[in-house]
C-alpha positions as CSV (number, residue, x, y, z in Angstrom):
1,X,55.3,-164.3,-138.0
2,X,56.2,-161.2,-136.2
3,X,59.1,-159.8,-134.5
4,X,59.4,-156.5,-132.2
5,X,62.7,-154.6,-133.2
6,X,62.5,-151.7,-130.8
7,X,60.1,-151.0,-128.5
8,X,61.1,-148.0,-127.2
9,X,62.4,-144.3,-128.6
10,X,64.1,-144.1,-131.7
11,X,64.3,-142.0,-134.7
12,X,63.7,-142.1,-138.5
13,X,64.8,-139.7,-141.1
14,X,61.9,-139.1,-143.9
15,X,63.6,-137.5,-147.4
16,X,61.8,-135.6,-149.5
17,X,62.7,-133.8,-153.3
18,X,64.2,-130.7,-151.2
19,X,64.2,-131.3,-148.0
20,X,64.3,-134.1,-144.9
21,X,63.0,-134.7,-141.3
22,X,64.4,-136.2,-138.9
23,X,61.8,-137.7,-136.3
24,X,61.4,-139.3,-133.2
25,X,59.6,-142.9,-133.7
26,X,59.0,-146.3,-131.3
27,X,57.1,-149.4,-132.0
28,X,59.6,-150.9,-134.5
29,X,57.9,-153.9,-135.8
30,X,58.2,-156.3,-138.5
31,X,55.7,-159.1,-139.6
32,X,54.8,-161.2,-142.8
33,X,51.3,-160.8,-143.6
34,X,50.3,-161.9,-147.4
35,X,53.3,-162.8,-148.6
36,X,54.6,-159.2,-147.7
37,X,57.4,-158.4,-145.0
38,X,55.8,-155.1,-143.6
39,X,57.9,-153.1,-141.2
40,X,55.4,-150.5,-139.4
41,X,56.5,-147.9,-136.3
42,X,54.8,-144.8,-134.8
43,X,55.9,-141.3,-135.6
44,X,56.1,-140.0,-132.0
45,X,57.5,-136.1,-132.7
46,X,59.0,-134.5,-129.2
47,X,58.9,-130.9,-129.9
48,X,56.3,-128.1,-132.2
49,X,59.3,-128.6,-134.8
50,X,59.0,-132.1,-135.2
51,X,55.3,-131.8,-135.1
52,X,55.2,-129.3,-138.2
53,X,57.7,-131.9,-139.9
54,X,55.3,-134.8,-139.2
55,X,52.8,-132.8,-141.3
56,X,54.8,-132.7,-144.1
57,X,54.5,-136.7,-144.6
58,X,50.7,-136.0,-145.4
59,X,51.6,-133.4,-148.3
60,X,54.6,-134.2,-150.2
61,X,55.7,-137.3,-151.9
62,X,57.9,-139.7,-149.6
63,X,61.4,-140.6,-151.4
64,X,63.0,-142.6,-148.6
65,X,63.0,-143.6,-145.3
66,X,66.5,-143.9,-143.1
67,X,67.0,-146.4,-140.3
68,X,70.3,-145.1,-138.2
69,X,68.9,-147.3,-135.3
70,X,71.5,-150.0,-135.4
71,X,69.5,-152.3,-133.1
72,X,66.7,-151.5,-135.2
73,X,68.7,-152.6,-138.5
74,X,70.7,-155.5,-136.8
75,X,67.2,-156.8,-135.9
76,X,65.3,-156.2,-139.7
77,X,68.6,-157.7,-141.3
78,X,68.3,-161.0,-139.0
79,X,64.3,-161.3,-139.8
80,X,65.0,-160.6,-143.3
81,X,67.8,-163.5,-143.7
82,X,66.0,-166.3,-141.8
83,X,66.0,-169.4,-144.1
84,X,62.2,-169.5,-144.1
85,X,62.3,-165.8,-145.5
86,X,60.7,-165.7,-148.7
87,X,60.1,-161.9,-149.5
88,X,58.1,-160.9,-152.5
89,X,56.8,-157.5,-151.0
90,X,58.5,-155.0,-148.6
91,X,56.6,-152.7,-147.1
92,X,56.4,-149.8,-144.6
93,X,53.5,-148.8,-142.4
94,X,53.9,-145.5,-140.5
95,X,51.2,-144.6,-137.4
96,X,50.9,-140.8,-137.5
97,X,48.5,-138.2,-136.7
98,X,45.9,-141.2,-136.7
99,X,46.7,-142.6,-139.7
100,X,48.2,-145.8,-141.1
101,X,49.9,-144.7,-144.1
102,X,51.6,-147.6,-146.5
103,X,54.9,-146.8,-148.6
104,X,56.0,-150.2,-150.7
105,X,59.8,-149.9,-150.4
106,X,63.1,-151.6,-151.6
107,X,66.2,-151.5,-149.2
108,X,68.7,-149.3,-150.6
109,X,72.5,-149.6,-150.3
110,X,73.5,-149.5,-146.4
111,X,75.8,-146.3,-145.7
112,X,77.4,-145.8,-142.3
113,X,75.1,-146.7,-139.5
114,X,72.3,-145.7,-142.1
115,X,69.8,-148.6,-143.8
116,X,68.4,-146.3,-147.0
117,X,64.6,-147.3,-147.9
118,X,63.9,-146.2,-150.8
119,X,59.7,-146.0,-151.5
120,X,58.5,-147.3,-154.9
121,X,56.6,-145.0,-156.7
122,X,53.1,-146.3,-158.1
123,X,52.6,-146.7,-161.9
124,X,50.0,-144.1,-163.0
C-alpha cells in the first residue's frame, strides 16, 4: 500500500542538539512495507546554504523532523487513520546526497501548522 503526499516542492525542518535546518524537499511518500509505515522524501536544497545544511544530516545526530506542509500532514494523518491501518513501526527515509538514510520515529504532539517527528534513538 502506497500513497503520494506531495509530489512537488516543499520543505522540512531537521532539529538538531543546537541548532536546526530548514530545507527544501519533494517526493512526499508514504507506504507500508513489513509491517512498517515508512514515510521517505528527497532533500532537494535550493541555494550553497541549504546545501552546507544538507551536510550536517550526515554528521550530527537527528532529533526531529517537522512537517509544516499542511497538505503533506492532512495527507499522512488520513493514511495513518484508515481502518486497515495497523502501525507497529514508523519510519522515515530521506534521499540525500545519494543516500537513503533511515530514522525510526514516533509523531510528536502537533503545534500550529507543525507535525513534530521525533527520531528514536537506538539502544547501545
Amino acid at each position: 500500500m502506497q500513497r503520494v503526499l506531495r509530489k512537488g516542492a516543499s520543505s522540512v525542518y531537521l532539529q538538531y542538539d543546537d541548532v536546526g535546518d530548514s530545507i527544501g524537499a519533494d517526493n512526499f511518500v508514504v507506504t507500508v512495507r513489513n509491517h512498517a509505515v515508512i514515510l521517505s522524501f528527497n532533500l532537494r536544497p535550493v541555494d550553497s546554504n541549504q546545501k552546507s545544511d544538507e551536510e550536517r544530516l550526515h554528521s550530527e545526530e537527528l532529533r526531529e523532523i517537522h512537517l509544516s506542509d499542511n497538505y503533506v500532514i492532512e495527507n499522512l494523518s488520513s493514511f495513518l487513520s484508515s481502518p486497515n491501518m495497523a502501525v507497529q513501526e514508523l519510519v522515515v527515509e530521506i534521499a540525500s546526497c545519494g543516500k537513503v538514510l533511515h530514522f525510526p520515529i514516533a509523531i510528536g504532539p502537533a503545534g500550529l501548522g507543525v507535525l513534530p517527528l521525533v527520531v528514536q534513538r537506538q539502544a547501545s
